[in-house]
C-alpha positions as CSV (number, residue, x, y, z in Angstrom):
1,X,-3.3,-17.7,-2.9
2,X,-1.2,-18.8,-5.7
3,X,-1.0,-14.7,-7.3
4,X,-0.1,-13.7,-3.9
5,X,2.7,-16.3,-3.6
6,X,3.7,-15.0,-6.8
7,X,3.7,-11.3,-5.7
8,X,5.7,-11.9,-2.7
9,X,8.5,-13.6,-5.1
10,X,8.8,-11.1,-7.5
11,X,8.9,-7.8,-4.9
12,X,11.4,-10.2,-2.9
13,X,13.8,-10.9,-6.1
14,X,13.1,-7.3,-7.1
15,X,13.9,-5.6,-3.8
16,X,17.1,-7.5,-3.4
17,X,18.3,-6.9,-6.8
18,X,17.8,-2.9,-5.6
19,X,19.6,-3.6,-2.5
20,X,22.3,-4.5,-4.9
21,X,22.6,-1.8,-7.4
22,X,21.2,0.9,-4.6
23,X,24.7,2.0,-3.0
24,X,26.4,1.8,-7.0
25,X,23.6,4.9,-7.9
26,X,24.3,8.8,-7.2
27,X,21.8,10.0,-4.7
28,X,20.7,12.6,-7.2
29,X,19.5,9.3,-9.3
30,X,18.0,7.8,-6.7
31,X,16.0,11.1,-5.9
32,X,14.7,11.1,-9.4
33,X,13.4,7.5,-9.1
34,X,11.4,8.3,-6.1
35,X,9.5,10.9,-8.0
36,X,9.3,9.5,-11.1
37,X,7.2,6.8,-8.9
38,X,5.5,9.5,-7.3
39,X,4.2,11.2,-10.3
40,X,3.1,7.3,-11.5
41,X,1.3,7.2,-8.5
42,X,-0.3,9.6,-8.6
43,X,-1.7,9.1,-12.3
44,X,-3.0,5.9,-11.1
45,X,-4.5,7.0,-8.1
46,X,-6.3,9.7,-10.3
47,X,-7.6,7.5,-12.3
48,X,-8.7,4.8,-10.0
49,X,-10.7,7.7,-7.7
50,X,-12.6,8.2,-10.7
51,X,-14.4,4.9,-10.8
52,X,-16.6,6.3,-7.9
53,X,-20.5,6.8,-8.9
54,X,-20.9,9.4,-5.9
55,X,-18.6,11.3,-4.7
56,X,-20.0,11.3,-1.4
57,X,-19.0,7.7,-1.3
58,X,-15.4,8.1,-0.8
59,X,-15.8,11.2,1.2
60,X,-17.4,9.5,3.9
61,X,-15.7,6.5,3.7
62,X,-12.3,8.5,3.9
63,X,-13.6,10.6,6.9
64,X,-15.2,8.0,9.1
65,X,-12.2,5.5,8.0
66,X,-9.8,8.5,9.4
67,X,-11.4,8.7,12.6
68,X,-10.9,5.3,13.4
69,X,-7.4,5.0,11.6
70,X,-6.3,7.7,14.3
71,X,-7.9,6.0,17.1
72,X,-6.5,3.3,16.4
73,X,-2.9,4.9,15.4
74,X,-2.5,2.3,12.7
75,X,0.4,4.4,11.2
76,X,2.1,4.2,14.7
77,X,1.8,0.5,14.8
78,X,3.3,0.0,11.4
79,X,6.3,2.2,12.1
80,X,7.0,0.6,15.4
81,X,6.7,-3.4,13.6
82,X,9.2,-1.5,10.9
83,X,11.3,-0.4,13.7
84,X,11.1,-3.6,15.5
85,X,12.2,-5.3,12.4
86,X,14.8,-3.1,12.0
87,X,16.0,-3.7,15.3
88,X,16.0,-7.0,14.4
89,X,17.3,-7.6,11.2
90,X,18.8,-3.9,10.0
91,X,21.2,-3.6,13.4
92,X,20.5,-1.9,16.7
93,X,20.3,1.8,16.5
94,X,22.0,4.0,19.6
95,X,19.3,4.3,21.8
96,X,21.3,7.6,23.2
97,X,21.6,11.4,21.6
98,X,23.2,11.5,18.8
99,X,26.8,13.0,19.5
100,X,28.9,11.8,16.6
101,X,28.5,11.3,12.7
102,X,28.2,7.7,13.1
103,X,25.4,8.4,15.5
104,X,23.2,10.4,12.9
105,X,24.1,7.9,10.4
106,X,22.2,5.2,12.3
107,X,19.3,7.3,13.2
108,X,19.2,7.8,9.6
109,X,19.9,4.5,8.1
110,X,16.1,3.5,11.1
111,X,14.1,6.2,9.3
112,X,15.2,5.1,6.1
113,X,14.3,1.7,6.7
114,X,11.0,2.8,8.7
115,X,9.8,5.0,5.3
116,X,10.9,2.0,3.2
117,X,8.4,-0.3,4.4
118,X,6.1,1.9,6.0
119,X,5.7,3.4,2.0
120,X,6.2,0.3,-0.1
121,X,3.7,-1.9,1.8
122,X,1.2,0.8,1.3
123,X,2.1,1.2,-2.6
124,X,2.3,-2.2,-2.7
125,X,-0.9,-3.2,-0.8
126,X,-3.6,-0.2,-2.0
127,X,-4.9,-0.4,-5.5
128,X,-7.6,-2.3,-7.6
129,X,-5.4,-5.4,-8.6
130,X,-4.7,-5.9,-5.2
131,X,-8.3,-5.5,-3.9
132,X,-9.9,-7.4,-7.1
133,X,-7.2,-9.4,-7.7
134,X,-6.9,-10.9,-4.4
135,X,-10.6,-11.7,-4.0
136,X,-11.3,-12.9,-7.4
137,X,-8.0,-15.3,-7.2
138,X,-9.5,-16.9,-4.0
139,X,-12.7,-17.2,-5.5
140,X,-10.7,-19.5,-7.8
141,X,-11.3,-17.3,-10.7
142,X,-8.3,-16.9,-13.6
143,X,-8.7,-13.8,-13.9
144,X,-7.6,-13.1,-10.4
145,X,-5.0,-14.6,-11.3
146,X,-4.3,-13.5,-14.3
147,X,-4.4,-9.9,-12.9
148,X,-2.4,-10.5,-9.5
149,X,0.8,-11.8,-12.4
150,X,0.7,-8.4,-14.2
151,X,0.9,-7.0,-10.4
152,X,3.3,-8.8,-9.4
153,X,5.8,-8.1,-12.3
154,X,5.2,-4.0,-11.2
155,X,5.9,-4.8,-8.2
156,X,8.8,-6.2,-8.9
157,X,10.6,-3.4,-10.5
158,X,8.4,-0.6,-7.9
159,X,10.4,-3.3,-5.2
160,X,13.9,-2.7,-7.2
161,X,13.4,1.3,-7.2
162,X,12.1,1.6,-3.9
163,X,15.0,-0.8,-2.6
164,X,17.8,1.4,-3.9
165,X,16.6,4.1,-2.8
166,X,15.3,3.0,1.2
167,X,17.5,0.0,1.7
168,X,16.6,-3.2,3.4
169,X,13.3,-2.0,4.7
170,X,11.5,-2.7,1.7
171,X,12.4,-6.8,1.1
172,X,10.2,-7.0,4.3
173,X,7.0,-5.6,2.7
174,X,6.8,-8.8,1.9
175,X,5.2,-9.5,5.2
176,X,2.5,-6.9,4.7
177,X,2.0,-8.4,1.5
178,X,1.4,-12.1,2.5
179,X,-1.4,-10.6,5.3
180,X,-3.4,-8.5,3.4
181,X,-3.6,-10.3,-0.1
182,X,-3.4,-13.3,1.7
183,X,-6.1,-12.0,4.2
184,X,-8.4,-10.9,1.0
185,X,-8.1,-14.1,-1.1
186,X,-9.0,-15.7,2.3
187,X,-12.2,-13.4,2.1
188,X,-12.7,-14.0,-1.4
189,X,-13.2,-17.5,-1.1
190,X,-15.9,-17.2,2.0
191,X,-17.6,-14.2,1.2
192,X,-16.3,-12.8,-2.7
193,X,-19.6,-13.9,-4.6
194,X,-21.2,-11.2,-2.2
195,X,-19.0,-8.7,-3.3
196,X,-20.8,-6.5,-6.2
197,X,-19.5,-4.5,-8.9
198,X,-20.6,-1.4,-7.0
199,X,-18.8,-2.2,-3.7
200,X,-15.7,-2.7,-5.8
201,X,-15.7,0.3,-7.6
202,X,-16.3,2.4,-4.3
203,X,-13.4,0.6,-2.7
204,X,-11.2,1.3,-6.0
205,X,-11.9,5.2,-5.7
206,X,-11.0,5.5,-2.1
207,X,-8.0,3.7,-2.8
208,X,-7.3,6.1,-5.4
209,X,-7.8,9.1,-2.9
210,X,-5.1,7.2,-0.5
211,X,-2.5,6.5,-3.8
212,X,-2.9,10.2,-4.5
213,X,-1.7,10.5,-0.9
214,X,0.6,8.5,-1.2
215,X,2.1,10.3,-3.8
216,X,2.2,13.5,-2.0
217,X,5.0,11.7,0.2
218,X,6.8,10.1,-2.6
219,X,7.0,13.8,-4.0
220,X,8.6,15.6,-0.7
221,X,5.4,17.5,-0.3
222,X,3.6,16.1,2.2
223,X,3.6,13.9,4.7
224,X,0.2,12.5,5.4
225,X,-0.5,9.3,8.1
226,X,-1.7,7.4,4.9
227,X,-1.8,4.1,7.0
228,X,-4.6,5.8,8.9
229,X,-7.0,5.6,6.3
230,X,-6.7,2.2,5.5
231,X,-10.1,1.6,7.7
232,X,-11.8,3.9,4.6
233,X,-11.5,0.8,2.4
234,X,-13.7,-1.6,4.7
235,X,-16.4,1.7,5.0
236,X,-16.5,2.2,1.3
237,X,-18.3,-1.6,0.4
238,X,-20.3,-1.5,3.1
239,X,-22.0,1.9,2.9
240,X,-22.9,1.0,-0.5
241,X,-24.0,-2.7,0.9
242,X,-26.2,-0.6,3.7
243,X,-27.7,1.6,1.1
244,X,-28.7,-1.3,-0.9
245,X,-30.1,-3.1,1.9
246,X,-31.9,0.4,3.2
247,X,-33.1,0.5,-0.7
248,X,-31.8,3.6,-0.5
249,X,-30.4,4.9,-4.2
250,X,-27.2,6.4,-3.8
251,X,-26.6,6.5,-8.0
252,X,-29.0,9.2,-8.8
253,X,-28.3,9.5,-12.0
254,X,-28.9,6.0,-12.2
């Protein structure tokens, strides 16, 4: 747990140094941040989909893990906990129409927050340091550790852009953080020496597919329920688990 105790420091300080320099920086600025963390994003999630060995690995993994994602409206529970905590902690929005500029503002200043953490926690949360990281540091191993630091220190500045640019929204990722690193250390230390290289690699490339998604929102192009696939990432390790337990061979080439 220690390299998630870390991460949760360094997106906090870097979040609320953004929430200090955010309102001193030209929209225009701020715009241009966003993307340049979009098109970053996006690199990484290219790259990390590529670690697949089968295509059809991701594919159905991202298509079953869909399915449930929607059934379940994941995305709709994490925007209404954002709204909640904004609610809570950004100030009450007007529950009425909007009528006056003040009105809009607030409306606004909720879906601001909302995208903030909604997007952040997902940036923050999908990715193989996070996934590897997190179990390897609960297995007790350095380099979980070791790779969870250099994590957190992105993090950190991602948490200062993405700050000035959403506003408070974003320091609460933090909460998101400390469940699912802290819930996949927790794994790591019961079930991580089960976890092969294969299963880790399969779960890297769909998280690459839902970076690359990611980065379609960061961009202004797209709006996908991203939070809906997160189901894909639990389907990925254990089709490949199930085919290797079926002694089925689903590396051909292999």
């Amino acid at each position: 747990m220690g390299g998630t105790i870390l991460n949760i420091i360094t997106v906090l300080i870097g979040s609320l140094a953004g929430l200090l320099i955010g309102n001193r920086l030209p929209q225009k600025m701020q715009e241009s941040v966003v993307t340049g963390l979009g098109l970053v994003t996006l690199f990484v999630g290219i790259s990390n989909a590529g670690t697949t060995g089968n295509i059809i690995i991701p594919l159905l993994s991202i298509a079953i893990g869909v399915i449930i994602g929607e059934l379940l409206n994941i995305q709709g529970a994490l925007e209404r906990f954002g709204g909640w905590l904004q609610t809570r902690f950004g100030g009450k929005p007007s529950t009425e129409q909007p009528e006056s500029a003040a009105d809009f503002a607030a409306q606004d200043s909720r879906a601001r927050f909302i995208t903030g953490f909604v997007t952040a926690s997902l940036v923050f949360c999908i990715g193989p340091l996070t996934f590897v990281g997190s179990i390897q540091d609960g297995m007790g191993l350095p380099i979980g550790f070791q790779q969870l630091a250099i994590k957190s220190v992105l993090d950190g500045f991602a948490g200062m852009a993405f700050a000035a640019s959403f506003g408070l929204g974003v320091t609460f990722t933090v909460i998101t953080i400390l469940v699912i690193q802290g819930g996949l250390a927790l794994l790591g230390s019961l079930l991580g020496e089960f976890m092969s290289t294969p299963m880790i690699n399969e779960m890297t490339a769909v998280g690459g597919l839902m970076l690359i998604g990611l980065s379609l929102i960061l961009l202004d192009l797209k709006k996908p329920r991203m939070a809906n696939f997160l189901p894909a990432l639990v389907i990925a390790p254990v089709i490949v688990a199930a085919a290797a337990a079926l002694g089925i061979n689903i590396y051909p080439s292999l």
